[in-house]
ZAMARBA-937134 format. One record per residue (C-alpha): residue in one letter; residue number from 1; chain; x, y, z. Coordinates in Angstrom, 2 decimals. Each point is the difference from the previous one (the first is absolute). Example, Ala and Ser with C-alpha at 12.3 -4.5 7.8 and 13.67 -1.06 7.14 Angstrom:
res_n_chain_u_v_w
A_1_A_12.30_-4.50_7.80 .
S_2_A_1.37_3.44_-0.66 .
This chain:
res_n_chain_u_v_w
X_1_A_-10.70_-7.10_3.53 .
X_2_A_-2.48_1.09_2.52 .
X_3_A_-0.51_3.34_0.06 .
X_4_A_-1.12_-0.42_4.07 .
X_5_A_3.09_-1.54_0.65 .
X_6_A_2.78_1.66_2.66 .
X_7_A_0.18_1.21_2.79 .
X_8_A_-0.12_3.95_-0.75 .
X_9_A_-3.62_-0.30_-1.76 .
X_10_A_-0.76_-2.07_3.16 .
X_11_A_0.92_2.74_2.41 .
X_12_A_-1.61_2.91_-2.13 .
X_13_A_-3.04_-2.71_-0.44 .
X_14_A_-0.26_-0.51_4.03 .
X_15_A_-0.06_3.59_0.55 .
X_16_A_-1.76_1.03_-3.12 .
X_17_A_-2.99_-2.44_1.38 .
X_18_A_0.29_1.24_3.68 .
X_19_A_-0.58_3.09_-1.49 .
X_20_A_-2.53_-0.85_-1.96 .
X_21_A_-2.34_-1.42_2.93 .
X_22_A_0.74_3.05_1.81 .
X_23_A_-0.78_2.46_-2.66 .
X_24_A_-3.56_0.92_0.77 .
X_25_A_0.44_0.12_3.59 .
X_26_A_3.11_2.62_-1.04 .
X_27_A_-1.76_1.97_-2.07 .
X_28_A_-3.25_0.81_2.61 .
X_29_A_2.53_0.46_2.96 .
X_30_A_2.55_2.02_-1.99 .
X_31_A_-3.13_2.49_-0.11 .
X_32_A_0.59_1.51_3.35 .
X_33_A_3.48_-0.13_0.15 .
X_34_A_3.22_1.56_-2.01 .
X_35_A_1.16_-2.08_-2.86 .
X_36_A_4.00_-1.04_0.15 .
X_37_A_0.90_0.52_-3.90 .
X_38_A_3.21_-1.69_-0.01 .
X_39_A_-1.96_-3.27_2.21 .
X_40_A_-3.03_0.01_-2.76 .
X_41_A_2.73_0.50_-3.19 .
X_42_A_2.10_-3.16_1.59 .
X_43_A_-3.36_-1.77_0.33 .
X_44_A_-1.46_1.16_-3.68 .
X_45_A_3.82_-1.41_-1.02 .
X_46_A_0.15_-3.36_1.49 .
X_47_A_-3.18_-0.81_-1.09 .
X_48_A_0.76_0.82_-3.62 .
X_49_A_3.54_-2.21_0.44 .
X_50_A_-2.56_-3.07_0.70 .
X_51_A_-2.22_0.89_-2.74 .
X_52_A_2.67_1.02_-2.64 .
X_53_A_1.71_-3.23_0.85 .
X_54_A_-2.96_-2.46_-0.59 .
X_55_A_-1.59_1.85_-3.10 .
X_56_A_2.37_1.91_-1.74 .
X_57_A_-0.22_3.44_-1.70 .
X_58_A_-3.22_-0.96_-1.87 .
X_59_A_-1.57_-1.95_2.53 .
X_60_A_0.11_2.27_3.10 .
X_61_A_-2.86_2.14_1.01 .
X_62_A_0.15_2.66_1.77 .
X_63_A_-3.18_-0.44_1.88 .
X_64_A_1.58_-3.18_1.81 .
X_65_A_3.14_1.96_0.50 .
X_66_A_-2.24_2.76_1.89 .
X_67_A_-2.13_-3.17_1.69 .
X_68_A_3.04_-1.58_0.95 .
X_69_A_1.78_3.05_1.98 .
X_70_A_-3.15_1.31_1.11 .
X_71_A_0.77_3.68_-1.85 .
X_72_A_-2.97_0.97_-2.21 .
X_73_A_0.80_0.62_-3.48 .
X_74_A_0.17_3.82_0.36 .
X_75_A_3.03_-0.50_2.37 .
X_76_A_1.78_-2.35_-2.63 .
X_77_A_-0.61_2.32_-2.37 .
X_78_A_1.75_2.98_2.25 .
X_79_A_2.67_-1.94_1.17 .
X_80_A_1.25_-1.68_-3.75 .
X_81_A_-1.77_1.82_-2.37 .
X_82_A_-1.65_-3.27_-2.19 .
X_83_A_0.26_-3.52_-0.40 .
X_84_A_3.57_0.98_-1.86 .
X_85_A_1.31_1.84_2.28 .
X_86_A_-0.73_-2.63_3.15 .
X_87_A_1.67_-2.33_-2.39 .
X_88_A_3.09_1.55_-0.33 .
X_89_A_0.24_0.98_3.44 .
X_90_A_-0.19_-4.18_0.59 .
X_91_A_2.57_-0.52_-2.25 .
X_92_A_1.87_2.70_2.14 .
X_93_A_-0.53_-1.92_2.99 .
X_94_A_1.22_-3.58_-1.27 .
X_95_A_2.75_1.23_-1.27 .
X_96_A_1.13_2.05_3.07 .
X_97_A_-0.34_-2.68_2.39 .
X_98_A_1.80_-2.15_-2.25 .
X_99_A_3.22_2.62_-0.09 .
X_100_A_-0.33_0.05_3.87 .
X_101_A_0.45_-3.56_0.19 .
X_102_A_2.96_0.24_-2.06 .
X_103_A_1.28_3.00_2.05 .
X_104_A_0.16_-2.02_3.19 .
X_105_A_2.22_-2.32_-2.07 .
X_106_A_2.71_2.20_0.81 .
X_107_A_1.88_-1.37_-2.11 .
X_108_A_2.75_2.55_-0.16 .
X_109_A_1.13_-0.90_3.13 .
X_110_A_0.61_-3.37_-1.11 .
X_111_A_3.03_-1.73_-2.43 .
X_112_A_-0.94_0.17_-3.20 .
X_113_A_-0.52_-4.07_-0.03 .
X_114_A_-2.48_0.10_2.53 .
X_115_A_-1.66_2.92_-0.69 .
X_116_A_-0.91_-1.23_-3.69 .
X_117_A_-1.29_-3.33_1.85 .
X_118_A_-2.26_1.71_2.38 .
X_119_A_-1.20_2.01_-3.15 .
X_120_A_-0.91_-3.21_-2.24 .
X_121_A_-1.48_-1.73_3.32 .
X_122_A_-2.28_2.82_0.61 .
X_123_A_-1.18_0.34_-3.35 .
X_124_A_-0.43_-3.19_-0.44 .
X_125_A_-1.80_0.11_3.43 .
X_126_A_-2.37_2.34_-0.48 .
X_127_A_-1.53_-1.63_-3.23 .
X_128_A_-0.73_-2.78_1.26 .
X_129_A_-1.51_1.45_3.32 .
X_130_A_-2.09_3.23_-2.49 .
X_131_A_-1.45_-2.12_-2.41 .
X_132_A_-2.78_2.82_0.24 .
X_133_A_2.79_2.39_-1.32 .
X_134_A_0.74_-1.95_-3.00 .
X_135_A_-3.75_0.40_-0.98 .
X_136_A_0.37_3.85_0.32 .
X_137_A_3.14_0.06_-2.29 .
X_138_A_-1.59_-2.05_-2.67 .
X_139_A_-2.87_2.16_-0.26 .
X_140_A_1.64_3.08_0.31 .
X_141_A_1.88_-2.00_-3.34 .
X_142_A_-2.79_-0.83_-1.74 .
X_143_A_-1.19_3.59_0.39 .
X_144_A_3.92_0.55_-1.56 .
X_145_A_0.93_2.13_3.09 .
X_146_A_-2.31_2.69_-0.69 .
X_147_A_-0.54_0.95_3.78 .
X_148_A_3.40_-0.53_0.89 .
X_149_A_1.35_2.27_-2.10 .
X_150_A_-1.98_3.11_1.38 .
X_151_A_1.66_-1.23_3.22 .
X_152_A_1.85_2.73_2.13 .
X_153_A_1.73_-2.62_2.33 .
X_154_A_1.01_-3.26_-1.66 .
X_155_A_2.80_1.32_-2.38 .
X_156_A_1.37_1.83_3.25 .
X_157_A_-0.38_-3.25_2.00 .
X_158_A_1.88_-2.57_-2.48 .
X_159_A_3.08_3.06_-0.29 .
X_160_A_1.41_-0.99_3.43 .
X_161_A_-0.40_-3.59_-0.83 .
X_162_A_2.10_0.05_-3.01 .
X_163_A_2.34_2.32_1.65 .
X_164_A_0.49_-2.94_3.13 .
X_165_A_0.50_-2.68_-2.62 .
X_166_A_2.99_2.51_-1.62 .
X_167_A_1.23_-0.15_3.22 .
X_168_A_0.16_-3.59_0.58 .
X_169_A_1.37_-0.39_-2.93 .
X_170_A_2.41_2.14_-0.20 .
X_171_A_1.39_-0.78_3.38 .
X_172_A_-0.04_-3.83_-1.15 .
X_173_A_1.91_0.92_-3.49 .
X_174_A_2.88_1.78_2.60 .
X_175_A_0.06_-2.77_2.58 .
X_176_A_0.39_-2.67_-3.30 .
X_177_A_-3.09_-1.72_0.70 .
X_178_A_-2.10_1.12_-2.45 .
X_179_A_0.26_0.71_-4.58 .
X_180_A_0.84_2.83_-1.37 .
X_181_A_-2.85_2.25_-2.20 .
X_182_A_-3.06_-1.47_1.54 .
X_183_A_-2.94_2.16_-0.33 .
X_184_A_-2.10_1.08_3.19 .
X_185_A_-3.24_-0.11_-1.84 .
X_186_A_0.44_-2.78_-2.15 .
X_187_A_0.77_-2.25_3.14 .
X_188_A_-3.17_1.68_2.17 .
X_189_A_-1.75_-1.13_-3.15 .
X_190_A_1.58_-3.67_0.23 .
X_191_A_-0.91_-0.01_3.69 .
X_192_A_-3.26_0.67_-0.30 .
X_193_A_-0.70_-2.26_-2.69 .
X_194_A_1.61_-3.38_1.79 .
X_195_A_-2.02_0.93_2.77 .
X_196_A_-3.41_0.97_-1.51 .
X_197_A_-0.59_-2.31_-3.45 .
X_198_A_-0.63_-3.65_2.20 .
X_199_A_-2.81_2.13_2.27 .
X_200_A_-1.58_2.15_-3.02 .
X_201_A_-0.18_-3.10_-2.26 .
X_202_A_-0.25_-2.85_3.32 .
X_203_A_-3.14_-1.51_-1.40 .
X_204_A_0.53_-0.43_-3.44 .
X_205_A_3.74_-1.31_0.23 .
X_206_A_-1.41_-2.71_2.47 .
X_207_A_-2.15_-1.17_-2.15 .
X_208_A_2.69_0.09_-2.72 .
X_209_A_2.16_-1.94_2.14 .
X_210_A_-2.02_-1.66_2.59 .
X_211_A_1.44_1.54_3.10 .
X_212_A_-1.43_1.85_2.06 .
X_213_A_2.39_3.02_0.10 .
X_214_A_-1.74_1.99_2.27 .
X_215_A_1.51_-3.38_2.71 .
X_216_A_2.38_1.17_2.48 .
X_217_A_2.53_-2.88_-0.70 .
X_218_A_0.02_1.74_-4.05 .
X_219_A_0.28_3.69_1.36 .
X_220_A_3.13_-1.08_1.93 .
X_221_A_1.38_-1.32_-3.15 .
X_222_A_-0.99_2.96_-1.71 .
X_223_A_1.55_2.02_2.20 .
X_224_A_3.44_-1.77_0.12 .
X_225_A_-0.03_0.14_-4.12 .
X_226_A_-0.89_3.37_-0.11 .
X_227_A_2.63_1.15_2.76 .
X_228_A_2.73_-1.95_-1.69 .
X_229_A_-0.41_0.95_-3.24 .
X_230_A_0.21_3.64_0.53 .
X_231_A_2.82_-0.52_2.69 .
X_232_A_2.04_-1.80_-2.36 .
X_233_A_-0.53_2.16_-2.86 .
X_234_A_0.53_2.90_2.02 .
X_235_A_3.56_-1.49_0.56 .
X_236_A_3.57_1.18_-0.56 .
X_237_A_1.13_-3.13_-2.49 .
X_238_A_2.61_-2.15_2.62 .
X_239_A_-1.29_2.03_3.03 .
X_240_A_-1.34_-2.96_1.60 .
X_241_A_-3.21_1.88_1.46 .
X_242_A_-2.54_-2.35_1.32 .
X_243_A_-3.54_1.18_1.77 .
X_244_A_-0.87_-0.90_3.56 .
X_245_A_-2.70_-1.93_-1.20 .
X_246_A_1.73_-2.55_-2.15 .
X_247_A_3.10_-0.41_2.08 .
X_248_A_-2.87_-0.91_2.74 .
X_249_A_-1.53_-2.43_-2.43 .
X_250_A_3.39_-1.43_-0.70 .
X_251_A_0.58_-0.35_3.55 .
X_252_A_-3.22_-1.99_0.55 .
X_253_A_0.76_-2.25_-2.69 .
């Protein structure tokens, strides 16, 4: 997979470059007037997105970072303390705008059918539009979540989550919709992994297959196969519950 794909390293890459043309003219001008902290950490933190995203852990340097934003290093070094700590505070970021997305779901406002459908679309959703994402997990894996661990904010983050899924499917277990004994984090888990394996892996399973599954025609398919598995899984045995999106496919047959 290309780790320069998506639209996320694209926006942090935009501004991260912006910046980056900028920075000398910054720096000289910022001479005679006051530095804004919270402007310069946001800058010193988008630029680190981009460069986190493209490179990895290993790859990054700080002294791009610091080009990028135009901060010089000494600020960086105020601001997030080393290359670790800048690090972390990325993965802090990601992972924050990811539960926002999620929050504006709203999905307990919702029946429990719909709001699990609007969960697996956006998941699936976001993906395929943050390929750039995927490269951060994966490193952040291969580094066996050593950085995510000393995280303050992503344990915090994913507690909500798990407690909205409860909800959903708790309120689907009482309206007959959905099984009995299905576990919150076992089915985040199943989400996530419908909706992330075909992008993580697009390259070499296209070649295994010879289809291009990064084709819009095969991510619609993906989708429906993904949706309808959980869906029906998820249940009651002789409920009868069938998504949006395949009785709209049935429909159009």
């Amino acid at each position: 997979m290309s780790r320069r794909g998506g639209s996320f390293y694209r926006q942090h890459s935009r501004q991260g470059e912006a910046m980056k043309n900028k920075g000398r003219r910054q720096v000289s001008a910022s001479k005679g007037r006051k530095r804004n902290p919270a402007r310069t950490r946001e800058a010193i933190l988008k630029a680190a997105i981009a460069e986190f995203c493209s490179n990895g852990f290993t790859g990054a340097r700080v002294e791009n970072i610091s080009e990028r934003s135009g901060a010089n290093m000494r600020l960086l070094y105020h601001y997030f303390g080393d290359k670790e700590g800048l690090y972390t505070a990325v993965l802090d970021r990601v992972y924050t705008e990811v539960r926002a997305e999620e929050r504006r779901l709203d999905l307990g406002s919702v029946d429990p059918v719909e709001g699990m459908e609007r969960l697996i679309d956006f998941t699936f959703s976001f993906f395929a539009r943050h390929r750039d994402y995927i490269s951060l997990l994966n490193n952040e894996n291969l580094l066996r979540g050593r950085f995510v661990k000393k995280s303050r904010a992503v344990r915090p983050l994913t507690l909500p989550l798990l407690a909205t899924i409860t909800d959903l499917l708790q309120r689907g277990y009482k309206a007959g919709v959905f099984r009995a004994g299905v576990d919150p984090m076992q089915l985040h888990i199943s989400i996530t992994a419908l909706s992330y394996f075909h992008v993580s892996n697009r390259y070499t399973l296209s070649a295994m297959f010879g289809r291009d599954l990064g084709a819009e025609s095969f991510m619609a398919q993906r989708r429906a196969h993904a949706e309808s598995l959980i869906m029906g899984w998820l249940a009651k045995p002789g409920a009868g519950v069938q998504s949006q999106r395949t009785k709209k496919a049935a429909n159009a047959r």
